[in-house]
N, CA and C atoms as a LAMMPS dump frame, in Angstrom:
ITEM: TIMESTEP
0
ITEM: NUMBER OF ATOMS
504
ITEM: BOX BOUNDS ff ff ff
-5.0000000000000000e+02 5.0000000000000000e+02
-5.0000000000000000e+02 5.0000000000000000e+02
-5.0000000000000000e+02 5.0000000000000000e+02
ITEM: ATOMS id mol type element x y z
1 1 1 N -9.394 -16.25 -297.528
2 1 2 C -7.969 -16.259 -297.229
3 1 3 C -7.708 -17.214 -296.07
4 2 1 N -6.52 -17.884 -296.032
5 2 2 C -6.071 -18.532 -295.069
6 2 3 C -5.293 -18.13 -294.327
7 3 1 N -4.71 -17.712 -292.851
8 3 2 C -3.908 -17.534 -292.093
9 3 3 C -2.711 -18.229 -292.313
10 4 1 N -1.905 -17.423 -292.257
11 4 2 C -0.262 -17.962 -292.468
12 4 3 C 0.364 -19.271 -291.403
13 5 1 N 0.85 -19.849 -291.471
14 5 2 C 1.223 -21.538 -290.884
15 5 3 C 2.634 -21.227 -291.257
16 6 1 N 3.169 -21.084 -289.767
17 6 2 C 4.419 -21.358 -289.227
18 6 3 C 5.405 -22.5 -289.872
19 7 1 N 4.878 -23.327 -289.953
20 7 2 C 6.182 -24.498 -290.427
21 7 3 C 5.862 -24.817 -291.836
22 8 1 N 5.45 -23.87 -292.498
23 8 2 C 5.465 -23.614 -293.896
24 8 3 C 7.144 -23.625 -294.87
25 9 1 N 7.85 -23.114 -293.966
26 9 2 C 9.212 -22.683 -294.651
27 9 3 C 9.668 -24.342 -294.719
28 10 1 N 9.452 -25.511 -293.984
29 10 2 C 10.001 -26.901 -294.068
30 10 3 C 9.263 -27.671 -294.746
31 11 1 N 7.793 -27.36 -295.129
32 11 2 C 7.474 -28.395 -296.089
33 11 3 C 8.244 -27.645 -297.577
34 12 1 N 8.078 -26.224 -297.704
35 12 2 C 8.716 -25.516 -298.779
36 12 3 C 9.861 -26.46 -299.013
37 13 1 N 10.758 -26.3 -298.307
38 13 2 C 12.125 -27.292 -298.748
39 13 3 C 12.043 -28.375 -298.801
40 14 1 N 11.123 -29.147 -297.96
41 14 2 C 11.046 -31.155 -298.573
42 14 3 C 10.407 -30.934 -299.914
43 15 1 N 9.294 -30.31 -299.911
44 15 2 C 8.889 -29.931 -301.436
45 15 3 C 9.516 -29.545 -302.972
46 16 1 N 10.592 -28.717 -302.518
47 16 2 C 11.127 -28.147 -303.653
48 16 3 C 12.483 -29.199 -304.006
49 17 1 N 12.785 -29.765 -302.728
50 17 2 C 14.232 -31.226 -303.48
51 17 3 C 13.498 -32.435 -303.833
52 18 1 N 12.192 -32.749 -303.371
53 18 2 C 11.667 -33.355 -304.326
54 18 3 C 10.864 -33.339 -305.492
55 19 1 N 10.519 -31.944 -305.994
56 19 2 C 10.173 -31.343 -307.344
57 19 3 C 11.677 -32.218 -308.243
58 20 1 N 12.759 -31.093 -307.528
59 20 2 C 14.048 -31.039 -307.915
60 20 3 C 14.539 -32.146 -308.488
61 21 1 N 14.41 -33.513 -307.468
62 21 2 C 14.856 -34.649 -308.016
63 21 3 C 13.654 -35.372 -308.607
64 22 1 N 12.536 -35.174 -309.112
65 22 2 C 11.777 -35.441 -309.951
66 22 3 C 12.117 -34.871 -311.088
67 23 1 N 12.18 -33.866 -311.505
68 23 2 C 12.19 -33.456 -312.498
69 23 3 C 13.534 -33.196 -313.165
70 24 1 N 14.756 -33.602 -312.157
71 24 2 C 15.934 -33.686 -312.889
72 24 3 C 17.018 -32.57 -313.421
73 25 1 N 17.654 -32.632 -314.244
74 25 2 C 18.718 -31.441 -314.27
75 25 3 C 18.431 -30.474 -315.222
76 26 1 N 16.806 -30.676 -316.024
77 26 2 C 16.257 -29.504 -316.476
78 26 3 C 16.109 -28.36 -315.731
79 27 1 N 15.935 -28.888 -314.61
80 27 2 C 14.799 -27.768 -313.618
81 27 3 C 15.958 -27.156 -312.643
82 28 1 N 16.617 -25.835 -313.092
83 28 2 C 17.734 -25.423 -313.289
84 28 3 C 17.435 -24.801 -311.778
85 29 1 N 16.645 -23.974 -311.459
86 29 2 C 15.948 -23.7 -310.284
87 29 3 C 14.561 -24.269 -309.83
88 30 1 N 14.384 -24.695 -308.774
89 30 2 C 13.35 -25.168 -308.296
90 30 3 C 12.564 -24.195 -306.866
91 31 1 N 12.081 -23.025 -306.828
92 31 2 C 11.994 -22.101 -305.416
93 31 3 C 10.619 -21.755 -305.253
94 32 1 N 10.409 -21.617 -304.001
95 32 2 C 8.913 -21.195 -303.235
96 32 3 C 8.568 -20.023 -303.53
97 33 1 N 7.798 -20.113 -304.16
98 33 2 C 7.17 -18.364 -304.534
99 33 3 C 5.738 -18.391 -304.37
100 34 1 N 5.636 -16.571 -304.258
101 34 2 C 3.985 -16.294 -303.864
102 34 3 C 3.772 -16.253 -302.487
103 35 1 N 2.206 -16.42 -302.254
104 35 2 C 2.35 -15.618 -300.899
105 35 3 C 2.478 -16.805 -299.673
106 36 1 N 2.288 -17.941 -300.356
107 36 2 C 2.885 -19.122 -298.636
108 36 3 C 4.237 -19.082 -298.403
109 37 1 N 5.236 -18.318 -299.648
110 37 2 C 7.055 -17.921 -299.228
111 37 3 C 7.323 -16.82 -298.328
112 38 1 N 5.988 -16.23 -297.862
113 38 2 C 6.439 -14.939 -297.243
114 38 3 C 6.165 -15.327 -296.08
115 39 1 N 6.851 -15.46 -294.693
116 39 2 C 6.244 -15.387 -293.806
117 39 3 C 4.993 -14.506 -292.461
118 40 1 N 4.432 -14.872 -292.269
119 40 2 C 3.4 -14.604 -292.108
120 40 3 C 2.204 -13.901 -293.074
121 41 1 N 2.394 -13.965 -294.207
122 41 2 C 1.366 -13.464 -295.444
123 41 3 C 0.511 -14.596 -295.786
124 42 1 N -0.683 -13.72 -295.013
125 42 2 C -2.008 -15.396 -295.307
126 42 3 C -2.055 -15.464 -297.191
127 43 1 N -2.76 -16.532 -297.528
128 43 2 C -2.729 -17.079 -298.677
129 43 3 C -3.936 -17.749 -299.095
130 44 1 N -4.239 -17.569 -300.15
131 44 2 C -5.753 -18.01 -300.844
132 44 3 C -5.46 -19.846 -300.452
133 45 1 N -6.804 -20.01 -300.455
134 45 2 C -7.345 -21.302 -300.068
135 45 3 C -7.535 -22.331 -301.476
136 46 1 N -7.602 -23.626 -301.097
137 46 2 C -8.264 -24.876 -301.678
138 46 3 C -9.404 -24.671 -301.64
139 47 1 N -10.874 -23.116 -302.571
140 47 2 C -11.915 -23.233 -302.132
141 47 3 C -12.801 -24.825 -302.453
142 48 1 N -12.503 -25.559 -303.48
143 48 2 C -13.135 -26.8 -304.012
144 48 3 C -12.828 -27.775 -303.309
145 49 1 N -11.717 -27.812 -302.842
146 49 2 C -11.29 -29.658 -302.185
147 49 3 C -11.072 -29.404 -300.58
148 50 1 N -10.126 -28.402 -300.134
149 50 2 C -10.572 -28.245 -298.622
150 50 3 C -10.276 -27.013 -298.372
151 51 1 N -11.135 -26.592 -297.734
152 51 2 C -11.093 -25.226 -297.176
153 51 3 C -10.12 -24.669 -295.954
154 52 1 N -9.444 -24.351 -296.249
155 52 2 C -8.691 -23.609 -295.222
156 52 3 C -7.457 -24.473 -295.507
157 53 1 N -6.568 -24.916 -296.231
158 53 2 C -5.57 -25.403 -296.857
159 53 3 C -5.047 -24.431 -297.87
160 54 1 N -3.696 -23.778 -297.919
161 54 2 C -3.671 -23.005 -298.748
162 54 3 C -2.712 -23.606 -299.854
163 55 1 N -2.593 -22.906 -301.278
164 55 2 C -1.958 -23.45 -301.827
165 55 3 C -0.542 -23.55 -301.633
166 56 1 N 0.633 -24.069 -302.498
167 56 2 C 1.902 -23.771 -302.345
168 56 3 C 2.24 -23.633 -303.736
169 57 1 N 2.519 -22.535 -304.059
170 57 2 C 3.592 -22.115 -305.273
171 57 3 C 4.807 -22.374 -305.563
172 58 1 N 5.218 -23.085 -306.894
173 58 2 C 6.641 -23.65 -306.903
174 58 3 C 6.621 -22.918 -308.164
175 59 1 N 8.112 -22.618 -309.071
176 59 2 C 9.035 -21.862 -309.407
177 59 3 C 9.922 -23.064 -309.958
178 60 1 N 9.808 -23.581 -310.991
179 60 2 C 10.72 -23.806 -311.741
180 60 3 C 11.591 -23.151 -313.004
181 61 1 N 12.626 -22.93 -312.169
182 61 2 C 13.603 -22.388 -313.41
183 61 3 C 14.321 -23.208 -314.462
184 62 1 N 13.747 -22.886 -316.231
185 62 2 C 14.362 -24.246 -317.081
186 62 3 C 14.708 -22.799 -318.152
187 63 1 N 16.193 -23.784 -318.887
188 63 2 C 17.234 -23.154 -320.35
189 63 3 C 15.916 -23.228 -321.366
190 64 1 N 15.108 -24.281 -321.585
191 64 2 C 14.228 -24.273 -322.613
192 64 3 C 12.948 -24.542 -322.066
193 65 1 N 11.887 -23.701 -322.672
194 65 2 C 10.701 -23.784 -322.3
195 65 3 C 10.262 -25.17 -322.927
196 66 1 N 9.862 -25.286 -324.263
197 66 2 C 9.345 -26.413 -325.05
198 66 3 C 9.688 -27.1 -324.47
199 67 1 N 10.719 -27.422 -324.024
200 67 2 C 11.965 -29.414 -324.113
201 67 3 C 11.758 -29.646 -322.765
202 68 1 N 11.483 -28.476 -321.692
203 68 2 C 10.825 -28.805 -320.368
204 68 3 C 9.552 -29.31 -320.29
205 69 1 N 8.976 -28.621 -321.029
206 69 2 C 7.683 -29.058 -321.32
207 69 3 C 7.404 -30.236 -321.786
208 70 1 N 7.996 -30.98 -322.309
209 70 2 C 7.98 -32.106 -322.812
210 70 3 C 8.343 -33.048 -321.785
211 71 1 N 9.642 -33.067 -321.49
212 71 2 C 10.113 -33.691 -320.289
213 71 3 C 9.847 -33.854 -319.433
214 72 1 N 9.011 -32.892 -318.694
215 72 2 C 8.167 -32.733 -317.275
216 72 3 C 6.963 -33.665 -317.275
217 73 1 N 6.259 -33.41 -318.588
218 73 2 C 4.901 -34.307 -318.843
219 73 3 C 4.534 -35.58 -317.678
220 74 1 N 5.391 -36.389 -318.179
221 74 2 C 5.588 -38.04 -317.775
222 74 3 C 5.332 -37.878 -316.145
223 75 1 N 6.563 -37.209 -315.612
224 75 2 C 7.097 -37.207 -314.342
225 75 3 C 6.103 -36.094 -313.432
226 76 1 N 5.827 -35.25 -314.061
227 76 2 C 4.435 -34.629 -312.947
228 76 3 C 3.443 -35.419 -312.9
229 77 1 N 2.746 -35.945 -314.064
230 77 2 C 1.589 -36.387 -314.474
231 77 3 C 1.782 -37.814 -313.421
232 78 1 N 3.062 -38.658 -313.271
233 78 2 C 2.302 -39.576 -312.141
234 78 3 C 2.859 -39.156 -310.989
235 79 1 N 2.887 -37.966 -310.61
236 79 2 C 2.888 -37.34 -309.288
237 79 3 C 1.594 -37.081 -309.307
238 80 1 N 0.788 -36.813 -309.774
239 80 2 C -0.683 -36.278 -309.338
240 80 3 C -1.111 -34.914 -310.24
241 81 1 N 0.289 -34.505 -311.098
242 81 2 C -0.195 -33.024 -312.007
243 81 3 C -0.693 -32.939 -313.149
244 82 1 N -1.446 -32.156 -313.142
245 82 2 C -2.201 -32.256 -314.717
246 82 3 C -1.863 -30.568 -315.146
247 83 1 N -1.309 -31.064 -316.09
248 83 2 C -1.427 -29.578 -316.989
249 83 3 C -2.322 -28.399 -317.306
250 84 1 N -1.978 -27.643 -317.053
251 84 2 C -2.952 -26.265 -317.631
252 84 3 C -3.011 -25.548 -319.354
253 85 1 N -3.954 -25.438 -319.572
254 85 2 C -3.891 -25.211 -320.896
255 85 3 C -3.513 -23.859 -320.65
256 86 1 N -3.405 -22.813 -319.335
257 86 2 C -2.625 -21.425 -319.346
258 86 3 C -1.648 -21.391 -319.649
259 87 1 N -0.974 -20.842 -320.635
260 87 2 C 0.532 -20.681 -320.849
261 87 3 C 1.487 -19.228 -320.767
262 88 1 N 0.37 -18.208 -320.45
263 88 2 C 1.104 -16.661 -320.468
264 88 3 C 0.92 -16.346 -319.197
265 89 1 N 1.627 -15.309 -318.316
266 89 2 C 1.392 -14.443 -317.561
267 89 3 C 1.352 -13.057 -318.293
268 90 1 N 0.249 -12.304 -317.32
269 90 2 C -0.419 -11.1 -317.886
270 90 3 C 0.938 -10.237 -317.733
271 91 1 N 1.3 -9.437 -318.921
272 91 2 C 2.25 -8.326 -318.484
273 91 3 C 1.506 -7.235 -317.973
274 92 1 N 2.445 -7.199 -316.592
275 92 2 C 2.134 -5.359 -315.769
276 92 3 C 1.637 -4.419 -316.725
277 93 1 N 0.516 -4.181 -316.024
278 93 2 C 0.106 -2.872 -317.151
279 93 3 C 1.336 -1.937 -316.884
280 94 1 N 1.014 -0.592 -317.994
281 94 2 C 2.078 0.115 -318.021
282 94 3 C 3.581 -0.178 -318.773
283 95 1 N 3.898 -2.042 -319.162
284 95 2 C 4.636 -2.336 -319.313
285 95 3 C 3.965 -2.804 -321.079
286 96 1 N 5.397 -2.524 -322.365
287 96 2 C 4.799 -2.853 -323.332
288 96 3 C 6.107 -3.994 -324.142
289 97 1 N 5.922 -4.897 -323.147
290 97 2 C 7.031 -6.033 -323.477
291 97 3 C 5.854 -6.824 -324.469
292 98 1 N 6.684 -7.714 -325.46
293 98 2 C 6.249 -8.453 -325.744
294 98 3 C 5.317 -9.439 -324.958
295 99 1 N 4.392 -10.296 -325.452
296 99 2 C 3.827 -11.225 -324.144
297 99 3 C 4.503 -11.727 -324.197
298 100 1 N 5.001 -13.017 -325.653
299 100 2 C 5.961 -14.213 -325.291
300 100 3 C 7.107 -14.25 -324.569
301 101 1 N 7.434 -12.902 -324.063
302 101 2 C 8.595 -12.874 -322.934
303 101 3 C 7.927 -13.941 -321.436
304 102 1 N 6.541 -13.375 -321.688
305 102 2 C 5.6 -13.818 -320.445
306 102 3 C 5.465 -15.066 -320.149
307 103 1 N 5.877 -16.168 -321.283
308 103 2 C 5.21 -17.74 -321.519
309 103 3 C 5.708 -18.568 -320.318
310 104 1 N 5.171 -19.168 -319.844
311 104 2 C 4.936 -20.318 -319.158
312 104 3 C 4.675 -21.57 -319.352
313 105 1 N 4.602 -22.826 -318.824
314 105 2 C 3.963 -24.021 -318.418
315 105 3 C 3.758 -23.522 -316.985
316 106 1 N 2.024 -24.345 -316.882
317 106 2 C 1.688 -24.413 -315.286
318 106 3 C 0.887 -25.472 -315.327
319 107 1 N 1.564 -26.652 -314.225
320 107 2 C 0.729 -27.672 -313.635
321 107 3 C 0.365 -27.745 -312.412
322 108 1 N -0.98 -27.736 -311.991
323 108 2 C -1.782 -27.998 -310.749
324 108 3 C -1.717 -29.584 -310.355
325 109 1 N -1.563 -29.292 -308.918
326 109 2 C -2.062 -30.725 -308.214
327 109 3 C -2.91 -30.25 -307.407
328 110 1 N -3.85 -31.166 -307.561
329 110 2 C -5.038 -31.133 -306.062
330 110 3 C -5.845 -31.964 -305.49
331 111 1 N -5.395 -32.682 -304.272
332 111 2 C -6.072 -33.841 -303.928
333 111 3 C -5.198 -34.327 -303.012
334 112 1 N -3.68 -34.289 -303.824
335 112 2 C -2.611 -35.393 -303.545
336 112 3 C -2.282 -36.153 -304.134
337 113 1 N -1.638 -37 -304.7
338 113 2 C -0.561 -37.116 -303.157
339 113 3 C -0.153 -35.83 -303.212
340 114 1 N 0.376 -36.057 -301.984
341 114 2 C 1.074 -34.865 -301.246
342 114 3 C 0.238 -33.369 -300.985
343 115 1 N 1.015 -32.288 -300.757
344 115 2 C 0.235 -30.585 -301.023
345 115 3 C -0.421 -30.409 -302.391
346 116 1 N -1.245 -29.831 -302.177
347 116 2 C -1.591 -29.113 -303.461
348 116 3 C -0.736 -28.134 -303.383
349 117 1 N -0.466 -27.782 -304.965
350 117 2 C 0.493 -27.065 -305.691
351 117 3 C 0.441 -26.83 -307.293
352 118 1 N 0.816 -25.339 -307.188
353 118 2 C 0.678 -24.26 -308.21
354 118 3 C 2.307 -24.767 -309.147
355 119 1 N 2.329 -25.077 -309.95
356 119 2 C 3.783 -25.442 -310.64
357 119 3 C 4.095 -24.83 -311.824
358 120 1 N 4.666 -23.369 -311.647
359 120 2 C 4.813 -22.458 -312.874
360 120 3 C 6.288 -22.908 -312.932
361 121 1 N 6.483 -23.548 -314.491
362 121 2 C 8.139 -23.523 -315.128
363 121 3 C 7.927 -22.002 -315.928
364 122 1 N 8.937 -21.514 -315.704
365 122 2 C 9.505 -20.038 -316.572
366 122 3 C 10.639 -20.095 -316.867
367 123 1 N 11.332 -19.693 -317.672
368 123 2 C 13.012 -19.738 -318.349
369 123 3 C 13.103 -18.601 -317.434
370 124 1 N 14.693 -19.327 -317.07
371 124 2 C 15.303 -18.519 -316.315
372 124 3 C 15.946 -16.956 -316.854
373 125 1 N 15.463 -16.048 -315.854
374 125 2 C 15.878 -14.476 -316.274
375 125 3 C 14.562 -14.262 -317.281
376 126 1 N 13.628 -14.361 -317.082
377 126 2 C 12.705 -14.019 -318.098
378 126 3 C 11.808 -13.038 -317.313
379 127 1 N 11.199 -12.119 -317.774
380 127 2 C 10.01 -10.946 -316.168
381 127 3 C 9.467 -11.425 -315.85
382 128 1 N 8.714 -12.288 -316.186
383 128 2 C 7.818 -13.443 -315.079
384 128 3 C 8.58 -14.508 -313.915
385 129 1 N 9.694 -14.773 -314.787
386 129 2 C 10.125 -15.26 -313.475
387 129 3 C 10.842 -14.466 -312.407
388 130 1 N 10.894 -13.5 -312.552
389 130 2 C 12.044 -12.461 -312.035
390 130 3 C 11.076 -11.994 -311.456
391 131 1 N 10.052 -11.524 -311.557
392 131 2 C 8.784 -10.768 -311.3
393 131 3 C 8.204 -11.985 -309.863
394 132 1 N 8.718 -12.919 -310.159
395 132 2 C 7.774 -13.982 -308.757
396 132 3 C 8.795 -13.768 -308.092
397 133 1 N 10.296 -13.874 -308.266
398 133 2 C 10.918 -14.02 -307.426
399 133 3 C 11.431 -13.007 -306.613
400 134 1 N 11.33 -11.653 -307.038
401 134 2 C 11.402 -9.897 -306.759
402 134 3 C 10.35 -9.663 -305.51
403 135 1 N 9.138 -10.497 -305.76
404 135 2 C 7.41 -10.541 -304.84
405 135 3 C 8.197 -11.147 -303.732
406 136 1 N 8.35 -12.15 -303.679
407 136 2 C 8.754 -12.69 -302.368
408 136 3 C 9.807 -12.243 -301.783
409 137 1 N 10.809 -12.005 -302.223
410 137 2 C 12.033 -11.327 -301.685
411 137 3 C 11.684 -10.282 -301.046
412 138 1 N 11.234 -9.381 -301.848
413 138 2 C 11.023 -8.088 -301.526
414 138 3 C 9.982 -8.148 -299.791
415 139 1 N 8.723 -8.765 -300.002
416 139 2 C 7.899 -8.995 -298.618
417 139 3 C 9.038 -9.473 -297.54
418 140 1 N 10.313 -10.635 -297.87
419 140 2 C 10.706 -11.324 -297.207
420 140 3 C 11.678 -9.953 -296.588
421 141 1 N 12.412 -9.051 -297.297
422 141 2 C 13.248 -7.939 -296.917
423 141 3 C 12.616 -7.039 -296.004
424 142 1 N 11.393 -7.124 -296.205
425 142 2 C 10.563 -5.948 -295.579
426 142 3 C 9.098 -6.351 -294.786
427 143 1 N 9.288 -6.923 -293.679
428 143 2 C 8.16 -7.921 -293.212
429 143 3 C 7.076 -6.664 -292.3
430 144 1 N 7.783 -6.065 -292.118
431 144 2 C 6.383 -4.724 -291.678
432 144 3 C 5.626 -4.524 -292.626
433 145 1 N 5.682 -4.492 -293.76
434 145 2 C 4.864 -4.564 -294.741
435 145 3 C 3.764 -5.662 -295.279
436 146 1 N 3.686 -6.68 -294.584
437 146 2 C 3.65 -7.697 -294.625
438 146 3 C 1.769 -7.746 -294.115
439 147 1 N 1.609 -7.303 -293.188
440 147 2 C 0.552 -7.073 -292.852
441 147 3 C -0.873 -6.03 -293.485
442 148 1 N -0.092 -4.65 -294.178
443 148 2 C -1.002 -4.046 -295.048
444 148 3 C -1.252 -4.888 -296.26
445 149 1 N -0.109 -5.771 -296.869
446 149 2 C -1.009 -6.751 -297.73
447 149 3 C -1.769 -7.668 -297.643
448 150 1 N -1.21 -8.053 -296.267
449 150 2 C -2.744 -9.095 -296.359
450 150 3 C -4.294 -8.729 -296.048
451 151 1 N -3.954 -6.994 -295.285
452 151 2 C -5.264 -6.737 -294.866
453 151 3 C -5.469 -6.449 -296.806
454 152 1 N -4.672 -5.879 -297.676
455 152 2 C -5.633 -5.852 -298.839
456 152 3 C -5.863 -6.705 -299.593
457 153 1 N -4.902 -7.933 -299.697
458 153 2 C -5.362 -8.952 -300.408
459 153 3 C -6.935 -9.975 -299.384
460 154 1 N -7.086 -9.493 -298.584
461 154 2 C -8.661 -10.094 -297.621
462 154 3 C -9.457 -9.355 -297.939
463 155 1 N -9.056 -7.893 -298.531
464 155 2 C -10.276 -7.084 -298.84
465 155 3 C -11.125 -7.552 -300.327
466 156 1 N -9.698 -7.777 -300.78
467 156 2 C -10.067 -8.082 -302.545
468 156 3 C -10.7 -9.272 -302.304
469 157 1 N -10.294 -10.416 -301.632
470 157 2 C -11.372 -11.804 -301.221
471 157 3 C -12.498 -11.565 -301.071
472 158 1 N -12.844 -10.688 -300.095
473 158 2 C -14.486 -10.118 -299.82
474 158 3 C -14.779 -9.285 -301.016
475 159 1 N -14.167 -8.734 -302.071
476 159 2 C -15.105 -8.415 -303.141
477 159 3 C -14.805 -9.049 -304.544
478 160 1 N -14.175 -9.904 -304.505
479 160 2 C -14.329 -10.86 -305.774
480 160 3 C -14.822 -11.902 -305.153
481 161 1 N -15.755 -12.491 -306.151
482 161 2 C -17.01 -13.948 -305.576
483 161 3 C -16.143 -15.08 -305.909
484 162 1 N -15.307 -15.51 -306.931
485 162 2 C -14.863 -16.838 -307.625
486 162 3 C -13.257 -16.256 -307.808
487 163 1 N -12.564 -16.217 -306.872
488 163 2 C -10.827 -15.923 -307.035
489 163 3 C -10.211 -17.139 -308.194
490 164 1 N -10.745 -18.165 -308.249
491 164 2 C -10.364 -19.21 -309.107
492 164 3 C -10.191 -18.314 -310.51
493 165 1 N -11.541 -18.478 -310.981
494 165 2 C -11.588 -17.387 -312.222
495 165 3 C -10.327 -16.441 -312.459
496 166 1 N -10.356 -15.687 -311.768
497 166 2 C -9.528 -14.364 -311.831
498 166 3 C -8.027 -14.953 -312.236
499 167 1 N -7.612 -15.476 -311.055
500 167 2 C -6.557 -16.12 -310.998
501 167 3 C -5.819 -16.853 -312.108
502 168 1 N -6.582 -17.868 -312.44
503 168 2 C -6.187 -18.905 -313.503
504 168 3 C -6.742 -18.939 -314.395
């Protein structure tokens, strides 16, 4: 885990208006999600390229999944993103939604230019996206809380060996 970094909330915003104006008037929402949006909530690391760099999670909100998907291609890809062949998020156990409610595009950058970054598009109002954006809010409403998660998300670090895996 990485310790939380203060002037996180200003690269968040140079970051997300230039997602924004990259990717144009598909990308209906463009917002910081996960745990570098919460302040002070440390955040998993770059274990392969640099250590102690954490990632940054972006949140694109698009009307059509496919036609984003298409469109985005060009314009991430010579930013530095390469596509993920992941396309679902896991539904909450307990929950017996369809998956394809769950579908995604996600493109990684890592190296640079710029931050590395997590780039989940989700249609807007869909539980996955509602579900990232509920996570951060919610920590952001309630920052005393803020601290029992990170002591448990450091615990789960010390007992999973390869978070990559799990994760993605």
């Amino acid at each position: 885990m990485v310790d939380a970094h203060p002037g996180r909330a200003a690269e968040d915003r140079q970051l997300a208006a230039e997602l924004g104006a990259l990717l144009g008037p598909s990308a209906l929402r463009v917002e910081h999600i996960g745990s570098t949006a919460v302040p002070g909530l440390d955040a998993k690391p770059v274990f392969d390229l640099q250590v102690g760099v954490a990632v940054f999670d972006i949140q694109v909100g698009v009307a059509d999944l496919p036609e984003a998907a298409r469109t985005f291609e060009a314009p991430l890809s010579g930013a530095g993103f390469t596509r993920s062949p992941y396309e679902h998020d896991h539904v909450p156990a307990g929950r017996t939604d369809d998956p394809e409610r769950w579908t995604k595009r996600l493109w990684l950058r890592r190296g640079g230019p710029g931050p590395d970054v997590n780039l989940h598009v989700r249609r807007v109002g869909s539980p996955n996206e509602r579900l990232a954006l509920l996570f951060r809010d919610w920590f952001r409403a309630h920052p005393e809380a803020v601290p029992a998660y990170a002591r448990f998300k450091r615990e789960l670090a010390h007992r999973i060996p390869d978070i990559g895996r799990v994760l993605v």
